[in-house]
Structure formats: C-alpha cells, structure tokens
N, C-alpha and C positions, 0 to 999 in steps of 0.2 A: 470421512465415513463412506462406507459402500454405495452410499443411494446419492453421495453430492456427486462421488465419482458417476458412477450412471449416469445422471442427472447432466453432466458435462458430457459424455461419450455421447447421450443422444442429441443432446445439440449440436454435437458434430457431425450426427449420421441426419439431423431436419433439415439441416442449413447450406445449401450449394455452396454458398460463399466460403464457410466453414473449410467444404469439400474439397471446394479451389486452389486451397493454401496447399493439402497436401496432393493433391490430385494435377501435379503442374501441366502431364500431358494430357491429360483431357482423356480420360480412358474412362470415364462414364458418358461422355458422346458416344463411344464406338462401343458402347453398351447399348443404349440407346437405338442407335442406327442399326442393329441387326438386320428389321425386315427390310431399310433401304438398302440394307449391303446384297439382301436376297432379290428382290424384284431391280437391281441394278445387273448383279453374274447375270438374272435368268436372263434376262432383254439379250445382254452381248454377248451369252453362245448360241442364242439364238441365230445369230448373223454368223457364226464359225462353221465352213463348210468340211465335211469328212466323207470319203466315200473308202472301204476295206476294199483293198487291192488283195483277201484272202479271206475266207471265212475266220472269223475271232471266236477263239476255242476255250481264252482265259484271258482274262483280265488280272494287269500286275501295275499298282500304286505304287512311286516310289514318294517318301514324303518324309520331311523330320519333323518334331515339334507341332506347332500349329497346323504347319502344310501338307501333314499326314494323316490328322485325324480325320480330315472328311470322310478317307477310304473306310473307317472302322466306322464311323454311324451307317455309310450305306452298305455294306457288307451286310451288319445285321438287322439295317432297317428294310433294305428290299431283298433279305434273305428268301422269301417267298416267291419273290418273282424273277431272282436270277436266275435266268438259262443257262449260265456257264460260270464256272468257280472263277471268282474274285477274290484276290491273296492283297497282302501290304508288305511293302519292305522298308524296315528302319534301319539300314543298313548300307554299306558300300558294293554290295554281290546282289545282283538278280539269281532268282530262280534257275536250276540246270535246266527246266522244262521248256524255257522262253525261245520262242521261235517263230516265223513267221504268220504263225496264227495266234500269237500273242497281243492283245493290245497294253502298251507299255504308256502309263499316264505319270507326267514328270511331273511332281508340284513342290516346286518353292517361292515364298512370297518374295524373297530377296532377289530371287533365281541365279544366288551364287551358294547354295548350301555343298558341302563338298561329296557328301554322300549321293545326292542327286543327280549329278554332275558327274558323278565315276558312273553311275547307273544309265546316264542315257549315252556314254559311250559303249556301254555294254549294249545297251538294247540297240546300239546300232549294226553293230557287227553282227548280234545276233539275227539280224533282220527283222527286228520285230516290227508291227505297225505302232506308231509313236503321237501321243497325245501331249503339250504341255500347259501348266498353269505357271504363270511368274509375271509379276507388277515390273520385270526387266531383267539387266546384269545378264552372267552368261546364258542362259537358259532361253530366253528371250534370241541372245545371236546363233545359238544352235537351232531352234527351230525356225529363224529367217535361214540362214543359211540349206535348209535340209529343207524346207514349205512342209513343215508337219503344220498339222492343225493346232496354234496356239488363243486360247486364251488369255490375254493380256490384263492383269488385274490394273482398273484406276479406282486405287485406295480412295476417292475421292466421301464416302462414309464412313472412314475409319481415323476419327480427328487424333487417335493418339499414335499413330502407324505402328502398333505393337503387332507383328503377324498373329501372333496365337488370339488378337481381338478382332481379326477378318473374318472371322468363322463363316459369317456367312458368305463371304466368297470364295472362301477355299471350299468349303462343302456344295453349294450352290454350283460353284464353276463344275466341278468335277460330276454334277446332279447331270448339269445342263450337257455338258461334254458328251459321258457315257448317253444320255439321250440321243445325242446327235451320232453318235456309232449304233447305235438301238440295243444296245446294254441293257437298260431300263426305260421304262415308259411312265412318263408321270405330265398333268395338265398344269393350265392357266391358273384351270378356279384350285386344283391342289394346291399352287403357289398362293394362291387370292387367300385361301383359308388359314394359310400356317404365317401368313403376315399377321391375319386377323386375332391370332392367338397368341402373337408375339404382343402385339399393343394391346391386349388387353393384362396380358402380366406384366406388361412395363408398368400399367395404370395401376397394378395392385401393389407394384415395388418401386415406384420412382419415390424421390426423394421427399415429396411434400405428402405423402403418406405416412404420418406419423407414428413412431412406436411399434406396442404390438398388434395394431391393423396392419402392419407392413408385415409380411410374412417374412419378407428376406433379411429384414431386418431383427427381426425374432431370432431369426435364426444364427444369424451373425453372432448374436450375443452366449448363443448356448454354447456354438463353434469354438468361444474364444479359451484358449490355451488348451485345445482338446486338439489329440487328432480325431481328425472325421474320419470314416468309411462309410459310403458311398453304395450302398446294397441296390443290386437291381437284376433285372432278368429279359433274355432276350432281345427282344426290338431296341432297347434302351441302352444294351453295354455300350455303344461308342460313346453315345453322350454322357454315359458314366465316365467315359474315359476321361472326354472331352472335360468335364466338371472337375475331375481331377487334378488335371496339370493346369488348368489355369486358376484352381487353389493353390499347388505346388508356387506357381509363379508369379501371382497378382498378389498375393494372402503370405505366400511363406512357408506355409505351413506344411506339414510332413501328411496329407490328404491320403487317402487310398483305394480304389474301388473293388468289390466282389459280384461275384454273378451265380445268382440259384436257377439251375440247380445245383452248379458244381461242387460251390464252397458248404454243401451239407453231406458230400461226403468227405469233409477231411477238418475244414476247420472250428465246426461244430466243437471237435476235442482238444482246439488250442486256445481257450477261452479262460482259461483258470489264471496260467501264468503264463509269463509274472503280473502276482499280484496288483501290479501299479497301473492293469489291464483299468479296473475300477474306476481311478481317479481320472484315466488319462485319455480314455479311447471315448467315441459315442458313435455309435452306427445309425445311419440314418436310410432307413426306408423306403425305397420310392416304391409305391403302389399301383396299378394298373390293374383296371378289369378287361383290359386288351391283354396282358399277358394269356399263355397255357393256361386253362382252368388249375392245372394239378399248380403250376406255378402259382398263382393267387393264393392258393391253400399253403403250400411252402413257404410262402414268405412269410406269412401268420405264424406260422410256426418254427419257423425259424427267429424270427422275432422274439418269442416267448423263452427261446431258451439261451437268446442274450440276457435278457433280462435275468431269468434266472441265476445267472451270472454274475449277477448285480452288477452289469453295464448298462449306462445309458441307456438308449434308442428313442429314435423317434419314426413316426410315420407320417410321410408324407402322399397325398394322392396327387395324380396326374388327372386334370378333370377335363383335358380336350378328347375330341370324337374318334379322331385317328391316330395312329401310330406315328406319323410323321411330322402329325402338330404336337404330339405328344413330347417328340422328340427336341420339338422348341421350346415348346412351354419349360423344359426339363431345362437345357442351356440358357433360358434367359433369367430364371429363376436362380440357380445355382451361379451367375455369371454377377449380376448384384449380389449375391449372398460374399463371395471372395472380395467382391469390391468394396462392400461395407465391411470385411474383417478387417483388411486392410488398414480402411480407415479408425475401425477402435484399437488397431496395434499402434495407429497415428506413424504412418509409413506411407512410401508414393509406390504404389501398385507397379508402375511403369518398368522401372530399371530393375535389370536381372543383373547383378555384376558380378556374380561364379560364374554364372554360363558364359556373360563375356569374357570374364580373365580365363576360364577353362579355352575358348578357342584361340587366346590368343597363346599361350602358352602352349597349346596344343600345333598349333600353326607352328610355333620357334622348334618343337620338337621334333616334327615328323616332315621337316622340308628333306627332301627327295625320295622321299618313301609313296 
C-alpha cells in the first residue's frame, strides 16, 4: 500500500543510521558544514596578498561544474555594486577583450579541470592579471611557479570531497579574493549573518526534524519522479543555478532553472505541450520581497498561469533580511531538498559515473588535440 511505502521512505529520510547505508560518502556532512566551509575561505583569503600592477577594467571567471558557479551567484548577487562587468567562462577560450586590465580568476577544486588549465595559459599570454582557486594538482603549480595570488582550498569541511559540495569555498574563496583585488566590498558581521542563517535552516531541515515540519523534506516527496523547475528572479539566479546541478547530480534528476522577467516573454506559450507537461513538470517558486517590486507582482502572476495549465506549482518564500543570506538560506534548503531525493530514490548522492566515463572516454579521444 502507498502509505506502508511512505511510512518506510520516511524512516529512511528520520533515521541517520538509515542515511548512512546509502549515504557512504558522507555528503550530508558537507551539507551540514556549509557555514564552516564559509567562515574557514573567509579567514584564509584574508591572509592572500594582491596588489594590480594595472587598473582592472573586467573581471573573467574561468570555472566548470561546482568551480564555476560562485562566479554566477556573485555576478547577480553584487550586480548592484560592481564597478566593472564581471563575465564566466565554461569553456576552453577566454574572452577576445582579455588584456592586461583584466583580472583573470582560475577556479578548480581539483586544479586539474582541462578547460581551466587551457584558460590560464591563455590569460597568460594574454597578460592578464591572474587570481587562482584549487585544493592543488596543476593549478596550484602554475600559480607557485608564476606567484599569482592563490587561494589554496583545505577541503577540511567537506567530509564527502564532492567539489560541487564546497560551495561554500568555491563562492567564499572567490567572495574573499575579488575583495582582496577591491572588486567587491562586503564585512565580518555580513559573514557573521549569512552563517547565522545557514544554521538556522539546517535546524528547520536536518534530519531529526521529522516529516512535514521539515520543509526539505516535504519537499522531497512532491519532487519525487517530477522534474522540478526552479523559478526565480534577479539576486537569486546563480543560486538557482547552483540548486539545479546539484539536483542534476546528487538527486539524478533532469532539474531546470528560469528567471522572471525573461521566461514571460516566451515560455508563458510553451506550457500546453506536450500534454505529459501535467503529470511530469512542477515549478517551484522562490519568493522574495527583496526582489524588483514589478518582479514580486510577476511572479504572482506568472504563477497563476502555470496553474492554469494545470501544472503543479509551488511557492516558496525566502524569509532572511538580506540578499545575500537570502542567497544561502536558498542553497542550503534546496541542497537537503536533492539530498533527501536521493535518499527516497534509495541511491548514494556521491558518484557521478556518466560524467566519469564521459571524461574518460573523452581523454582516449581527443589526446593530441
């Protein structure tokens, strides 16, 4: 029957020990450990010295996977307060604009990603000035070899070493970094706050939180055999982003994000079909009264005419003060939401093995290219 099944699914989502079986790396630690993973980056780029041998005209992120998303939350989280356009590259080619008023930030947790690695031999020739993030491997010996200003990740809060579950020190590092070029400007007590907002939604989602008192856990269950989409606006799209692929990769699941205003002028009219839109899709909400006024109003009403649809939806609100706690509250909630999907697919979050066999196959095919 449907409710002994539940009835067993939530014993598996109360019970750590449950957890442990399928959870072998330990990837609700580095759930867990977020705000240590943040007030650890901030401490150690506090100690990374930078001084611009040119004025910095633009900033260019190179990152894949995990190691790229920091650039896309502070893009649109300090869109307000950058003085100079800040781009990302997912890619093996920098920008044709990159030049010695470029500041060029290398991040990979591995610091052997290959795209990375083509990219800061570009930005050297280019003359760009050079920033790097990497827990090691080559990345780590190009910026000994070259004394760029590096950032050295010790994964030492991240007990499952999954990179896309560093988050907070690949966003952190790269927070603390552009600080330390004067990119951005952000404090102690802003650090102090978005810890503070981190532990108190781990309290309202950790595991001894049972049922539907547990938000993330609610949620898990609507989640399950749907694909989600991920609706949001502004301040929020990276962490949308972020939400998403570590659905894609923790969870499995074919996830997807949107951003209003854009997606109401186009796919407001691809909602009908195919029909199987009904059983298969649920869009999920994130709310903010920090968003654009007119934004706040759009998503209401864009909401109304999924429904109409007769698709899912749900809404969700963002209830921290700032934009930038906002932005955690949002990754640590959605980060247990994939973590307990996971677990009612009764799967180990951990191992990616397409994306492994994809580069190793990928490596046998393009050696000397």
């Amino acid at each position: 029957m449907q409710i002994n099944e539940d009835t067993t699914k939530n014993l598996i989502l109360d019970s750590r020990e449950e957890i442990a079986k399928l959870d072998i790396e330990n990837m609700m630690g580095s759930i867990e450990e977020l705000g240590n993973q943040i007030n650890h980056s901030w401490q150690d780029t506090k100690l990374i010295e930078f001084t611009a041998r040119a004025e910095i005209k633009n900033v260019v992120v190179s990152g894949m996977g995990g190691s790229g998303l920091g650039a896309d939350v502070i893009k649109h989280l300090f869109k307000d307060e950058l003085k100079v356009p800040l781009d990302f590259v997912h890619d093996y080619t920098l920008p044709g604009f990159v030049n010695e008023n470029t500041l060029v930030l290398l991040s990979s947790y591995s610091g052997t990603t290959e795209e990375v690695v083509a990219c800061a031999e570009q930005a050297k020739q280019k003359n760009a000035q050079i920033m790097v993030i990497a827990a090691g491997g080559t990345l780590e010996e190009i910026a000994n070899e070259n004394h760029y200003a590096f950032y050295k990740i010790d994964p030492k809060f991240n007990p499952s070493n999954q990179p896309r579950m560093a988050i907070g020190y690949t966003v952190f590092g790269m927070i603390g970094l552009l600080a330390r070029a004067g990119i951005i400007s952000i404090t102690d007590e802003q650090i102090e706050a978005v810890v503070k907002t981190i532990q108190r939604q781990i309290e309202d989602c950790k595991v001894e939180v049972m049922g539907e008192e547990n938000p993330a856990k609610a949620l898990a269950f609507m989640l399950l055999d749907r694909k989600p989409i991920f609706v949001v606006s502004d301040f929020l799209e990276g962490a949308a982003h972020v939400s998403t692929n570590q659905h894609n990769e923790n969870a499995k699941v074919f996830a997807d994000y949107k951003i209003v205003p854009e997606m109401d002028h186009h796919l407001l009219e691809g909602l009908r079909y195919p029909l199987s839109n009904i059983s298969t899709h649920i869009f999920i909400f994130i709310k903010s009264m920090l968003y654009h006024p007119k934004n706040i109003i759009r998503m209401q009403l864009t909401q109304k005419i999924v429904d109409d649809n007769e698709i899912d939806t749900l809404a969700i609100p963002m209830k921290a003060q700032t934009k930038i706690e906002q932005v955690f509250e949002m990754l640590i909630m959605f980060g247990f939401t994939g973590f307990y999907l996971a677990m009612l697919e009764g799967i180990n979050p951990s191992p990616i093995p397409f994306v492994e066999s994809f580069k190793i196959d990928l490596k046998k095919m393009t050696q000397g290219i």
